[in-house]
C-alpha positions, 0 to 999 in steps of 0.5 A, a space after each residue: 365935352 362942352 366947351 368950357 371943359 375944351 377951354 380948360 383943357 387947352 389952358 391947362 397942356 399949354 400952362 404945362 408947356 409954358 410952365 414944364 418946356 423940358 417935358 413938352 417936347 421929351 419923350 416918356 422915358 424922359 419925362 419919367 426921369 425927370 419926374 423922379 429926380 424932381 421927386 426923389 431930389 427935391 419933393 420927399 426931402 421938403 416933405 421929410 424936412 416939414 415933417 420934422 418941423 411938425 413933430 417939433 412943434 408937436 412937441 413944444 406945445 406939448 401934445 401927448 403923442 409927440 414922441 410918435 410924431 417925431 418917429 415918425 417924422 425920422 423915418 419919414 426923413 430915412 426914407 425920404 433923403 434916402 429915396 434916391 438910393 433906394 430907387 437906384 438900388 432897386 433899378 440895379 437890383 431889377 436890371 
């Protein structure tokens, strides 16, 4: 490694740290579970909530498949708010 790369390592795990300090000091089943409540609570529904703004907007400009987009764009919204419930069904299911 030379040492910009060295740098730029260093500059990145200290930004984590500074930026994430509850996974800084967590274990690794901690960190996991706090990585899928953020994704599973916050990520998949903003995703699911832009998808249906894009399938609307799809529509409004008149674009041929916007029926698909929007089909899309509800199981994207199905999986993605209940994301939770399946993760937890399937870890109940598992155990």
């Amino acid at each position: 490694m030379n040492k910009i790369q060295m740098v730029l390592t260093l500059a990145i795990a200290v930004g984590i740290g500074v930026l994430f300090p509850d996974y800084a000091h967590a274990g690794l089943e901690t960190s996991l579970m706090g990585i899928k409540s953020k994704l599973t609570g916050v990520i998949l529904p903003l995703l699911s909530v832009i998808g249906i703004a894009i399938a609307g907007i799809s529509f409004f400009t008149g674009n041929p498949n916007a029926k698909q987009h929007i089909a899309y764009a509800i199981i994207g919204c199905i999986i993605g708010f209940g994301a939770q419930g399946i993760v937890d069904f399937i870890a109940q299911t598992v155990r």
